[in-house]
DRENPA-3360 file (N, C-alpha, C; in nm, 2 decimals, always signed):
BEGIN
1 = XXXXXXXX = +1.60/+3.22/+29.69/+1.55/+3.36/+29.67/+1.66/+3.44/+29.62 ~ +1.63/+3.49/+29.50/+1.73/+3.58/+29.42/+1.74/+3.73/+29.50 ~ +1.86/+3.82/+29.53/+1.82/+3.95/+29.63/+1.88/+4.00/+29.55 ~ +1.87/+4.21/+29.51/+1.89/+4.24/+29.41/+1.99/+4.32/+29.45 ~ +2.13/+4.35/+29.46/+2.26/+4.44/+29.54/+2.31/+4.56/+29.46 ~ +2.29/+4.61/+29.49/+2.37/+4.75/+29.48/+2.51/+4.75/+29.51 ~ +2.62/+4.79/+29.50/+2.78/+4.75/+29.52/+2.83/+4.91/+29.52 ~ +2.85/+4.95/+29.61/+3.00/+5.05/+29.62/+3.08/+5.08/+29.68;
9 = XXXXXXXX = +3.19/+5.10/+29.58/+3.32/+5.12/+29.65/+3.35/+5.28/+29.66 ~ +3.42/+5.26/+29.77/+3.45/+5.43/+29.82/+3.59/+5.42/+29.84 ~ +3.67/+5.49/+29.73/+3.81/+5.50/+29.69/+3.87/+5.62/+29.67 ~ +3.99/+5.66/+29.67/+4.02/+5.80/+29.61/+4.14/+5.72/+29.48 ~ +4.18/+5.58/+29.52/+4.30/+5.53/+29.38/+4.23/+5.42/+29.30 ~ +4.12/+5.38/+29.34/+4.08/+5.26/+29.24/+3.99/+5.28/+29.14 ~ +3.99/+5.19/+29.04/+3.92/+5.16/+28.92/+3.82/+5.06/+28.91 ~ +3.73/+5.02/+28.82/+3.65/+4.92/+28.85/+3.77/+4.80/+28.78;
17 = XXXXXXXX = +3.85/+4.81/+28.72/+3.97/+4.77/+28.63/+4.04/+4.70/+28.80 ~ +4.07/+4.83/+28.87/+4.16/+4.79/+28.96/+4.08/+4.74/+29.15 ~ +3.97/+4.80/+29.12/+3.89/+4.73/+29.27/+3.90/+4.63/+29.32 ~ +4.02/+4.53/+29.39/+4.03/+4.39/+29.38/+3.88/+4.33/+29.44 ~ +3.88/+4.40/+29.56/+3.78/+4.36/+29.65/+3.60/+4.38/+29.59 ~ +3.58/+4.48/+29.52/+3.45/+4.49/+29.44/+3.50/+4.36/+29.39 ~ +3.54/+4.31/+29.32/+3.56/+4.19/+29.21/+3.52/+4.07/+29.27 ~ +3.55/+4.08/+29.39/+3.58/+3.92/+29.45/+3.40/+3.99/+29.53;
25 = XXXXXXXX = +3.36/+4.08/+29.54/+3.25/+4.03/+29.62/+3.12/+4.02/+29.48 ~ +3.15/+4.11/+29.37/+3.07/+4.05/+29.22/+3.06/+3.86/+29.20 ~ +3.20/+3.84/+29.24/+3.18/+3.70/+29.21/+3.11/+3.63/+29.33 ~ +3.13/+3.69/+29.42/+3.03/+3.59/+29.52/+2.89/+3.63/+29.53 ~ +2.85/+3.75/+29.47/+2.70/+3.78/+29.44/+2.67/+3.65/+29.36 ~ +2.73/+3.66/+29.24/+2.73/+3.54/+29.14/+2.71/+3.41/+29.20 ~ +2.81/+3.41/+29.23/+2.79/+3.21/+29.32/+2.70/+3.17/+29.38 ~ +2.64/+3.30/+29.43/+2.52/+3.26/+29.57/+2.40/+3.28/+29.48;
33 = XXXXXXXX = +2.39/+3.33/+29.33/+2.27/+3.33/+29.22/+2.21/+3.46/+29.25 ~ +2.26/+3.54/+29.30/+2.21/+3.70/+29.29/+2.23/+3.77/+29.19 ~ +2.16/+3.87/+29.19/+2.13/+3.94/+29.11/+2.22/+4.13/+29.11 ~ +2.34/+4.12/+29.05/+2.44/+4.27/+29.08/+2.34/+4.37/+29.00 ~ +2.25/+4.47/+29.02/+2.18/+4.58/+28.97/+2.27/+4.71/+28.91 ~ +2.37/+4.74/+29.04/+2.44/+4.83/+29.04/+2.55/+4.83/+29.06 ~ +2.65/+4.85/+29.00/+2.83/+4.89/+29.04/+2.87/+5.01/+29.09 ~ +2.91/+5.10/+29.18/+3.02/+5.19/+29.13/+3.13/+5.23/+29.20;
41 = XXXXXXXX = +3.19/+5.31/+29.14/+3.29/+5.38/+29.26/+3.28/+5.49/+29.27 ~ +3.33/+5.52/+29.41/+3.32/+5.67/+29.47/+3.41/+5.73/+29.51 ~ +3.48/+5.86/+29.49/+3.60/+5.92/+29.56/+3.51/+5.95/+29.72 ~ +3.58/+5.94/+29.81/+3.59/+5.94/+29.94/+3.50/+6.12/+29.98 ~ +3.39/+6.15/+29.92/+3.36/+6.23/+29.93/+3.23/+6.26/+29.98 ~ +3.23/+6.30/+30.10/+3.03/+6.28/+30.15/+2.98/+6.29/+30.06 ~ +2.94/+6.42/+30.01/+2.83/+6.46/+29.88/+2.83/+6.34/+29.82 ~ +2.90/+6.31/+29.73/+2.88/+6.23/+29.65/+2.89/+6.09/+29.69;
49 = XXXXXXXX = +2.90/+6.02/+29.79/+2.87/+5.94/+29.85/+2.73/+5.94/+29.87 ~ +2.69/+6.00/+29.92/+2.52/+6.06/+30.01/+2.44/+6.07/+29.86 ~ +2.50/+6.09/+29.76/+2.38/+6.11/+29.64/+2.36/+5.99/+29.58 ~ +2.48/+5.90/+29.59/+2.47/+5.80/+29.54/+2.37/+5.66/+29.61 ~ +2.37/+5.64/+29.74/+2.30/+5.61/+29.81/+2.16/+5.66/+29.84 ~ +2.14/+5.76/+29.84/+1.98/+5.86/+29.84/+1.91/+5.81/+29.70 ~ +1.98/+5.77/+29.58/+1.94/+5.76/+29.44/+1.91/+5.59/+29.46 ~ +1.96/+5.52/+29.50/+1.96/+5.39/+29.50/+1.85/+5.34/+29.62;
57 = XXXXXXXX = +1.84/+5.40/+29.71/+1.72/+5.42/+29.84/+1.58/+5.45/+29.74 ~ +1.58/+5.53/+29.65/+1.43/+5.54/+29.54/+1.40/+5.41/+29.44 ~ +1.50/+5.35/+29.47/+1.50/+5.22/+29.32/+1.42/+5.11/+29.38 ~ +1.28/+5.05/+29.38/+1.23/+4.97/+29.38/+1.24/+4.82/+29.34 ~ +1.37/+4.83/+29.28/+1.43/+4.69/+29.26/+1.52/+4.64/+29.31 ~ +1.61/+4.70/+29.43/+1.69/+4.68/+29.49/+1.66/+4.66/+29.60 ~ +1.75/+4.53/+29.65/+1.70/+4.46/+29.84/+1.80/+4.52/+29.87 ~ +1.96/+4.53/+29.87/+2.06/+4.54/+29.95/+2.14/+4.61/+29.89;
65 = X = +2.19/+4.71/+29.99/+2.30/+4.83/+29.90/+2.44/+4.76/+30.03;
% end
């Protein structure tokens, strides 16, 4: 069963360039044959943490944030 993931990182110094850890868990979405919908990153900031999540909670094609 294919499950469809949402991915964020919550950073105030990284990049998607420099995210080690987003990287290595994209590749194991991959491995396991899932399906990455969504990437991003986030500065360490509720609001925009909370909006980002609240927005991806309305997406009907997403199993796992």
């Amino acid at each position: 069963m294919q499950v469809n993931i949402a991915l964020l990182t919550v950073t105030d110094t990284r990049t998607i360039d420099t995210d080690k850890s987003g990287a290595i868990l994209v590749e194991k979405i991959k491995e396991q044959n899932h399906k990455l919908v969504d990437r991003k990153i986030v500065k360490d900031e509720k609001d925009k943490i909370k909006k980002i999540i609240l927005d991806w909670t309305k997406k009907s094609d997403l199993d796992v944030i």
